[in-house]
C-alpha positions as CSV (number, residue, x, y, z in Angstrom):
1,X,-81.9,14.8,-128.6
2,X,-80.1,11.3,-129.0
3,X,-77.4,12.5,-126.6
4,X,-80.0,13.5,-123.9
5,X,-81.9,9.9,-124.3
6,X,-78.7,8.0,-123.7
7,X,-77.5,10.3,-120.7
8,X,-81.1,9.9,-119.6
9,X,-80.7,5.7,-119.7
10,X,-77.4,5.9,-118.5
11,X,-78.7,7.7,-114.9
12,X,-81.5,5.0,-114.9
13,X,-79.0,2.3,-115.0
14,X,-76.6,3.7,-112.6
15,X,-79.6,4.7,-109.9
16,X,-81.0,0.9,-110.7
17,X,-77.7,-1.0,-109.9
18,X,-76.6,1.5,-107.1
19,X,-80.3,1.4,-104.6
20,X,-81.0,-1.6,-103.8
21,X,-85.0,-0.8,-105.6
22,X,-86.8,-4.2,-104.9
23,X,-87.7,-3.3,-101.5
24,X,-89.4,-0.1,-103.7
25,X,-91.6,-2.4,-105.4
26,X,-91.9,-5.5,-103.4
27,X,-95.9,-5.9,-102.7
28,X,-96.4,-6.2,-99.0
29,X,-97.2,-10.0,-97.5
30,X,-101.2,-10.2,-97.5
31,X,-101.4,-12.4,-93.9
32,X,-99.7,-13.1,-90.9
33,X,-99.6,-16.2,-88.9
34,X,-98.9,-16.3,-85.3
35,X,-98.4,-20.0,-83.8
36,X,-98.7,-19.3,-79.9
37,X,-97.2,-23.0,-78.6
38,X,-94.0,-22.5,-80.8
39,X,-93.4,-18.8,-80.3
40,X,-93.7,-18.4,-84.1
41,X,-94.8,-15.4,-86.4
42,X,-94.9,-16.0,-89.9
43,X,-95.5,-13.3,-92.9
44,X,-97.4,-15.0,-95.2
45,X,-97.7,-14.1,-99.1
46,X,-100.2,-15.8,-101.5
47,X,-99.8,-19.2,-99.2
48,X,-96.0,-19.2,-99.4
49,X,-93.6,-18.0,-96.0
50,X,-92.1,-14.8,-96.8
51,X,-90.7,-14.2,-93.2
52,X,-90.8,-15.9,-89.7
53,X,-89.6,-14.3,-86.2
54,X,-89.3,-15.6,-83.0
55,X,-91.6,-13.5,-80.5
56,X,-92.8,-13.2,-77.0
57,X,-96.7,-13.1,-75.8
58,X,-98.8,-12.4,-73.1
59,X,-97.4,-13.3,-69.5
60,X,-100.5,-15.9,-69.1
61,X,-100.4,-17.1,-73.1
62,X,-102.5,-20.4,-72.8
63,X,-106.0,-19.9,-74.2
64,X,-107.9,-17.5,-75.7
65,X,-107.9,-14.2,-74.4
66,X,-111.5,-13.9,-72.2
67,X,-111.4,-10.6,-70.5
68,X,-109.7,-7.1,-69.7
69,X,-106.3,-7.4,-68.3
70,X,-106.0,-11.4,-67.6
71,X,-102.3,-11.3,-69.5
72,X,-103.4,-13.7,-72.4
73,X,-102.7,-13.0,-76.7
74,X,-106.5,-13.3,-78.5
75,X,-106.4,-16.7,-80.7
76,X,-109.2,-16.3,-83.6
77,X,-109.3,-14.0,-87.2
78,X,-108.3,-10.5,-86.8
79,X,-106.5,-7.6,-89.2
80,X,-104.0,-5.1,-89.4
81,X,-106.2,-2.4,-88.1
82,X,-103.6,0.4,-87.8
83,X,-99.9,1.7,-88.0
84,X,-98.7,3.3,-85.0
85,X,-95.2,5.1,-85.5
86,X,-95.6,6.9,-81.6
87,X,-96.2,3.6,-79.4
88,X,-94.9,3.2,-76.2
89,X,-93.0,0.7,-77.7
90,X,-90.8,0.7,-80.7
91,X,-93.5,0.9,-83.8
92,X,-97.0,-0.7,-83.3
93,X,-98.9,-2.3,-85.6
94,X,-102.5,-3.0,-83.9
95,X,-104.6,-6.3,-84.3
96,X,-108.5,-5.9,-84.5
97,X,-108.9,-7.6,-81.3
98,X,-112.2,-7.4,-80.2
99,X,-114.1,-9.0,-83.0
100,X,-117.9,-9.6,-82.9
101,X,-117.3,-13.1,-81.5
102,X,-114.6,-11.7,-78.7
103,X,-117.6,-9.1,-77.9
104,X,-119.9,-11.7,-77.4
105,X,-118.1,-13.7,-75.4
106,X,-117.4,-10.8,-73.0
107,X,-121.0,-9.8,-72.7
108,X,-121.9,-13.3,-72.2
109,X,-119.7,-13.4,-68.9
110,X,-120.4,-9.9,-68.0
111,X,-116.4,-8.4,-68.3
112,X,-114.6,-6.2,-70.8
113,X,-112.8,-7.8,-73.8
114,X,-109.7,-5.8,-73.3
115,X,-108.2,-4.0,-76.5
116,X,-105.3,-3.2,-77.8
117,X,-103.3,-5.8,-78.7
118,X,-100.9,-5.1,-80.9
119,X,-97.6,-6.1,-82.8
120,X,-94.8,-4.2,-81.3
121,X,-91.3,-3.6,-80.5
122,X,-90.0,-3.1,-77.3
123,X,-90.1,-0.6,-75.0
124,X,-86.8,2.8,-74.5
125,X,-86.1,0.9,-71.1
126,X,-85.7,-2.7,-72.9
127,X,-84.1,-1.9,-76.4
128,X,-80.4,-3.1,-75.4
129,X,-81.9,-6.7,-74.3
130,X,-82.6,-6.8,-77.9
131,X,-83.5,-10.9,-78.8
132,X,-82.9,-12.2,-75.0
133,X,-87.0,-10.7,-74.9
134,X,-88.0,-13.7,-76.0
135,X,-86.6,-16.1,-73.7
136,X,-89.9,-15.1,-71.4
137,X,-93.6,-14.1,-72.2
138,X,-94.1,-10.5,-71.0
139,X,-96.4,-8.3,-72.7
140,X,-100.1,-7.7,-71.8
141,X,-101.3,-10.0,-74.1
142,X,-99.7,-8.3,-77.4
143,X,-97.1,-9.9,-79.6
144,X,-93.4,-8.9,-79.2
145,X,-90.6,-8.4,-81.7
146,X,-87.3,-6.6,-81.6
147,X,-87.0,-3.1,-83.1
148,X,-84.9,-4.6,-86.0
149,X,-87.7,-6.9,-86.7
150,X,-90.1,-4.4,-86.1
151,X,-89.0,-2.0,-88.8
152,X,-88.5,-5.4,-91.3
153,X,-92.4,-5.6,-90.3
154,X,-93.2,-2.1,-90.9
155,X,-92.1,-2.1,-94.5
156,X,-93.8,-5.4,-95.4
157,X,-97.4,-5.0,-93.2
158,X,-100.3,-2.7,-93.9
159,X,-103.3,-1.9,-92.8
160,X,-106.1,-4.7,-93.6
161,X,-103.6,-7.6,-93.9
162,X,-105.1,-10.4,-92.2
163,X,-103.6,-12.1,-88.8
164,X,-104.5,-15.8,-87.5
165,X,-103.9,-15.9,-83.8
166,X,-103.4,-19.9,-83.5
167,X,-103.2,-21.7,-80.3
């Protein structure tokens, strides 16, 4: 029985220091930040920066986005509201965008809000231009990564985690 405890440890040690394991257990970040004017995205964890990428917006990114295609990224409180693996793009992960406020607003003026904005990758067509994406803003209003950052976001945000959209 002793022999079998200490063969037992000595596979736990070797599959510890082989794997890297702390992606295994490393707790997702609980918010992300986007900063429109500096082209920044942060991953936030309990107030501290966990991660920051450099990303592309809507082709018409000043202000908040009003209506149904007008090209602008949503500023305001949103969330994480689903994973999509399948996207037109490389990984999506998609933002709550309309909230009640967003809603209002549209009904107010008479238009459609618009959905899906999401956090994505880029498209088959666009992979090999890789970071060079962000040297222009060219998504429908959505936020843009590259597919390596996309499948760094993909292990670290869930469904629920909360995004600020800031001008």
């Amino acid at each position: 029985m002793r022999y079998l405890i200490l063969v037992f440890l000595f596979i736990v040690f070797a599959v510890v220091n082989v794997f890297d394991v702390s992606d295994v257990f490393a707790s997702p970040v609980d918010s992300i930040v986007i900063l429109k004017k500096q082209r920044i995205m942060l991953l936030m964890k309990e107030g501290d920066i966990v991660k920051s990428y450099r990303i592309s917006l809507g082709k018409d990114p000043i202000g908040h986005k009003i209506k149904e295609g007008d090209k602008k990224t949503p500023e305001g409180i949103y969330y994480i509201e689903s994973r999509k693996p399948d996207s037109k793009y490389y990984r999506a992960l998609k933002i709550s965008y309309p909230n009640e406020q967003d809603r209002v607003r549209a009904a107010e003026l008479g238009v459609s809000p618009g959905g899906l904005i999401m956090i994505h990758g880029l498209p088959k067509e666009l992979e090999s231009v890789g970071r060079l994406h962000r040297r222009l803003d060219w998504t429908d209003g959505c936020i843009a990564v590259t597919n390596e950052e996309m499948d760094e976001l993909w292990g670290m945000v869930y469904e629920g985690t909360a995004v600020f959209i800031k001008p």
